[in-house]
C-alpha positions in Angstrom: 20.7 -12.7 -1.7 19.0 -16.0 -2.9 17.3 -16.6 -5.8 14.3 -18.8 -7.0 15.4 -21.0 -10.0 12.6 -19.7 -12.1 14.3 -15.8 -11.7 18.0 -16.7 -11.4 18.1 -15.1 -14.6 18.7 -12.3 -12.8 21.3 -13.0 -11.3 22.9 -13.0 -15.3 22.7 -9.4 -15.2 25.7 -8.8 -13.1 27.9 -9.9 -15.3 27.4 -7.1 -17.0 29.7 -5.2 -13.9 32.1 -7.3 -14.9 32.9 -7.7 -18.1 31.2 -6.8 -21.6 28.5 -7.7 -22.9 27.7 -7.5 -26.7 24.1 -8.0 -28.7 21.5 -7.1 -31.1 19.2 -4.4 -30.8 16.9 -6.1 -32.8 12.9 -7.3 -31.7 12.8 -9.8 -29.2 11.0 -12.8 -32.1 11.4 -16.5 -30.9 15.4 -17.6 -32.2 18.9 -18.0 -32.1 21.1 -15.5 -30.6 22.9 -13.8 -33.7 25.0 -11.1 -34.5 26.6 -8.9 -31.9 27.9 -5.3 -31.4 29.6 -3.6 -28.3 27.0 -3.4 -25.1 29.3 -2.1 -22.5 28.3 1.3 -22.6 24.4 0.4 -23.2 23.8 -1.1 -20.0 23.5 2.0 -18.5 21.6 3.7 -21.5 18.4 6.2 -20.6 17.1 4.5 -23.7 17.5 0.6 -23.1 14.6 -1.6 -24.5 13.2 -4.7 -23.0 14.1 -6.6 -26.4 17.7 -5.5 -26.2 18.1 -6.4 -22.3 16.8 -9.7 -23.6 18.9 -10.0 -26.3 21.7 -9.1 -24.4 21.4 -11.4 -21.6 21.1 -14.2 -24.1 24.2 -13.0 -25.4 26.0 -13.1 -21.5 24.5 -16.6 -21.0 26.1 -17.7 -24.2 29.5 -16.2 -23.9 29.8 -17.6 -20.3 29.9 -21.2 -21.8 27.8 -22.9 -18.7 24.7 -22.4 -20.4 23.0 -22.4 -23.9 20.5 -20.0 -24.5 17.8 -18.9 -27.5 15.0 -16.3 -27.1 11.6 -17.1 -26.9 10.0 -14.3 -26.6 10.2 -10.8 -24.4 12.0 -11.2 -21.2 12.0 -14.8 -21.8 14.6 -17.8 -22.8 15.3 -20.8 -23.1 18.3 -22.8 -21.8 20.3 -25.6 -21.1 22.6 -26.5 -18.6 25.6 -29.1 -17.9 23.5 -31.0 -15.7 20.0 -31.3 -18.0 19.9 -31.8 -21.7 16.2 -30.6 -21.2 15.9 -27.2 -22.1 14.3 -25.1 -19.1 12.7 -21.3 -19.0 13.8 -17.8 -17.8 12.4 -15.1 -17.7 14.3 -11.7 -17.4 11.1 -9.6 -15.5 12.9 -9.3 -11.9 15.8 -8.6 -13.7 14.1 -5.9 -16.2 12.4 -4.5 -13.1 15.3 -4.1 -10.9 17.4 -2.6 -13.4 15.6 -0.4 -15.8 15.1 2.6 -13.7 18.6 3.0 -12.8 20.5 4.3 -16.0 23.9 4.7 -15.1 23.6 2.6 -11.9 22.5 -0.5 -13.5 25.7 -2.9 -13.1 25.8 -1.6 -9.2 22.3 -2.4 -8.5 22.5 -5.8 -9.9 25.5 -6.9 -8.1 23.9 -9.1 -5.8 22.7 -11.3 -8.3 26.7 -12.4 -9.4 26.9 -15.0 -6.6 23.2 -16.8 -7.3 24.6 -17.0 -11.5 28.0 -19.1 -10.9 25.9 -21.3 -8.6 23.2 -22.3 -10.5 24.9 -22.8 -14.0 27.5 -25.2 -12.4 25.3 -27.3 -10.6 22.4 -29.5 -11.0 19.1 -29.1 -8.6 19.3 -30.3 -5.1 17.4 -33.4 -4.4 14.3 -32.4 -2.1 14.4 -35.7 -0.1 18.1 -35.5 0.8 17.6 -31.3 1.6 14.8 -32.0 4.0 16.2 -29.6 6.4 16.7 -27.0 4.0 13.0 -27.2 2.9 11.6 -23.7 4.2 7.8 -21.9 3.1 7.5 -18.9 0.7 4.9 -16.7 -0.1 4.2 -15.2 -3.1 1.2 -14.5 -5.1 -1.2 -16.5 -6.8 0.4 -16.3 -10.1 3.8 -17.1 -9.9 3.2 -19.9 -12.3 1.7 -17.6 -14.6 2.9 -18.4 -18.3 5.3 -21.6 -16.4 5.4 -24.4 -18.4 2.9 -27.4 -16.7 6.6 -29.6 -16.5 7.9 -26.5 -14.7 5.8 -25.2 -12.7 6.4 -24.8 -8.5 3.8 -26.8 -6.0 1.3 -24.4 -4.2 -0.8 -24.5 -1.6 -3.5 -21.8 -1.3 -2.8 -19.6 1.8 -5.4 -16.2 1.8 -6.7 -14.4 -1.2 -4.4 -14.3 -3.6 -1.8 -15.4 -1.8 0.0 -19.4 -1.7 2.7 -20.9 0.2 5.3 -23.1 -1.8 8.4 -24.3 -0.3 11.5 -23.8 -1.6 15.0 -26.1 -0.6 17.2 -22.8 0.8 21.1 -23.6 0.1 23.5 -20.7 0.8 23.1 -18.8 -2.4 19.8 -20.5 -4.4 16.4 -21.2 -3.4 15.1 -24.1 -5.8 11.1 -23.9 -5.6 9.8 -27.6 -5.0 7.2 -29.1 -8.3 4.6 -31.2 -7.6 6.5 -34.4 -8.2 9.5 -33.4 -5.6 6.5 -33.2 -3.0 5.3 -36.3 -3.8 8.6 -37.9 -3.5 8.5 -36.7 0.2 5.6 -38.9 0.9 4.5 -36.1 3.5 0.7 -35.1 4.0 0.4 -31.1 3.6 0.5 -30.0 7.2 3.7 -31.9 8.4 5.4 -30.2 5.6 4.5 -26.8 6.7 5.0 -27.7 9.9 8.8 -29.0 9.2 9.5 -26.1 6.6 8.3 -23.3 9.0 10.3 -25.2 11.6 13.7 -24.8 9.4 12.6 -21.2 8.6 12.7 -20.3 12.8 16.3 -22.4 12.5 17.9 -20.4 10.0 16.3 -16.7 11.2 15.7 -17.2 15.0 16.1 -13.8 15.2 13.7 -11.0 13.3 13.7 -7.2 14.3 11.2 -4.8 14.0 11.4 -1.5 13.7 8.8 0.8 14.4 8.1 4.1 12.5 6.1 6.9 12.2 4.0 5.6 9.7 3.9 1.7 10.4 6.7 -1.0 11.9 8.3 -3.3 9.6 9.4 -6.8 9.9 12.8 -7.6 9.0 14.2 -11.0 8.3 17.3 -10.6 5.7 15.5 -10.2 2.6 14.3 -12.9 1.3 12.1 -13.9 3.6 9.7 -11.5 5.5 6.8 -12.6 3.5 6.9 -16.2 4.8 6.6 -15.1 8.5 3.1 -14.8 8.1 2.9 -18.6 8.9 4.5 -17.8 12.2 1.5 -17.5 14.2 3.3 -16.8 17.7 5.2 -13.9 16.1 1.7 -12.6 15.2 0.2 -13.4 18.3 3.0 -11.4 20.3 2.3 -8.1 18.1 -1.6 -8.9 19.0 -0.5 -8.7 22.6 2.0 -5.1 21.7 -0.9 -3.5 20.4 -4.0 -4.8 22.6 -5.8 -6.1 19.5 -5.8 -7.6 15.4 -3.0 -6.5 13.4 -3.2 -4.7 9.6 -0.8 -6.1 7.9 0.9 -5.1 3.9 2.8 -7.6 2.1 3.6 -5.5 -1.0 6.5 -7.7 -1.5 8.7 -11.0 -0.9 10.9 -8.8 1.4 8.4 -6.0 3.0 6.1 -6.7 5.5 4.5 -3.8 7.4 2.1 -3.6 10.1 0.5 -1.2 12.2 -2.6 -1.8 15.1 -6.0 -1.6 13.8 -6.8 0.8 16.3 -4.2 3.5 14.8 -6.7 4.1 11.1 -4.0 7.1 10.6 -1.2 4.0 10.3 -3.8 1.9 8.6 -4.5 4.3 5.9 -0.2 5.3 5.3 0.4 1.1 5.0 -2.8 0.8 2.1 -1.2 3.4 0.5 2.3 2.3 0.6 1.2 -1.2 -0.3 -1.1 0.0 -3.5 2.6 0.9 -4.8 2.9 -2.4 -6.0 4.3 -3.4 -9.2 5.2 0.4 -10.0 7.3 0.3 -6.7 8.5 -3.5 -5.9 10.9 -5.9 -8.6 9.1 -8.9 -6.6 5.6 -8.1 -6.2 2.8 -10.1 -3.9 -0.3 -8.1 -2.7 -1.8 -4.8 -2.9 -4.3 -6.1 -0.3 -4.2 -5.6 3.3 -4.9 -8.2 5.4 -5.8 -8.5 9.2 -4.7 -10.7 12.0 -6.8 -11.5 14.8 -5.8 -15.2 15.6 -6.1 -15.8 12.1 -5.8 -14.4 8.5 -8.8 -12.2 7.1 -8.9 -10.0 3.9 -8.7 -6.0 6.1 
């Protein structure tokens, strides 16, 4: 699985399958990292507290000697790696929502995240002008750069809603989320981006399925990338021509797209509920809105 930069603090959870992991217990107040007890066991507590998951991934990042960490508030740090002096953020809410439901199975759930950790702690950003080819589109919602840092934050361009695109350099175990001053350096106007990034996208996934339910069909593209397959107007266009008609389509999140004719209001009705499910349901929310294709996006 890939990982935006601004969440690979997720990917510092998995650790936790490997080795020990030791912390306070303590409220999650701007600081150091300090005193430490056994956390082994407590991973996979009933009883596990945002405050000490933060405290205890502060404590893994630490330990791991790649990066320095200090907490600056709940579910959030701040670091530094090898290749910056700067200090940059992460924030632990992916990883707090993938994990906290799963006493007992936490360490197993989180695996996936190992690969993205090494990666990212032992090597500085990719250059956006050299990774061209690698530059693909990525939907998410509106507020992604919610509570970012202005230095920080990822370029956006508005898409539908409450949804924008942002583009994102794809390598084979990060995705790196492009700022404003990375675009710039491309010296490209805003269409002939999307048009290249789409166009890497279709390179590395020329092949989605679709697999038709019951209740709706579903897109799949590997799992990270479903959402950003709204910009592939021909692939919406064919399932125009499958069901004689506009599309309804859910986005609930980054890697669940479902769809259904607009004709079939029994479908309809099973994808707005799935899709309300939202944040209670999904560790990488978008949109709890449908939305409707008929040669282009509308609101449903």
């Amino acid at each position: 699985m890939k990982l935006p930069l601004r969440i690979f603090c997720s990917a510092l959870c998995v650790a936790l399958a490997m080795s020990a992991c030791s912390c306070t217990s303590s409220s999650t107040n701007k600081r150091a990292v300090s005193s430490k007890i056994d956390w082994s066991t407590e991973l996979e507590s009933a009883n596990l507290s945002e405050s000490q998951f933060t405290e205890c991934m502060a404590q893994l990042i630490n330990e791991s000697g790649k990066l320095k960490a200090r907490i600056e508030g709940p579910l959030w740090l701040r670091v530094k790696g090898p290749w910056n002096e700067k200090e940059g953020s992460i924030y632990l809410d992916n990883a707090w929502k993938s994990s906290k439901n799963y006493p007992g199975k936490r360490s197993e759930s989180l695996k996936p995240f190992i690969a993205s950790w090494n990666d990212l702690s032992s090597a500085a950003p990719p250059d956006a002008k050299a990774a061209l080819a690698d530059i693909v589109p990525v939907i998410r919602s509106a507020d992604i750069n919610k509570n970012i840092e202005e230095e920080e934050k990822a370029y956006t361009e508005p898409f539908i809603d409450n949804l924008v695109v942002l583009y994102g350099i794809d390598t084979p175990k990060t995705i790196t989320y492009l700022r404003p001053d990375m675009v710039r350096a491309l010296k490209l106007e805003p269409a002939k981006l999307r048009t290249i990034a789409l166009g890497n996208l279709l390179r590395k996934i020329p092949k989605q399925q679709i697999k038709h339910g019951d209740n709706f069909s579903m897109l799949i593209a590997g799992g990270d990338y479903e959402a950003s397959f709204l910009l592939d107007d021909l692939f919406w266009q064919d399932r125009m021509k499958h069901f004689g008609g506009p599309v309804v389509v859910g986005v609930p999140s980054k890697d669940v797209v479902i769809f259904a004719s607009e004709k079939d209001k029994k479908k309809v009705d099973m994808i707005r509920n799935f899709t309300k499910k939202g944040d209670a349901e999904f560790a990488h929310p978008i949109s709890d809105r449908l939305l409707r294709y008929d040669g282009k996006w509308q609101i449903y």
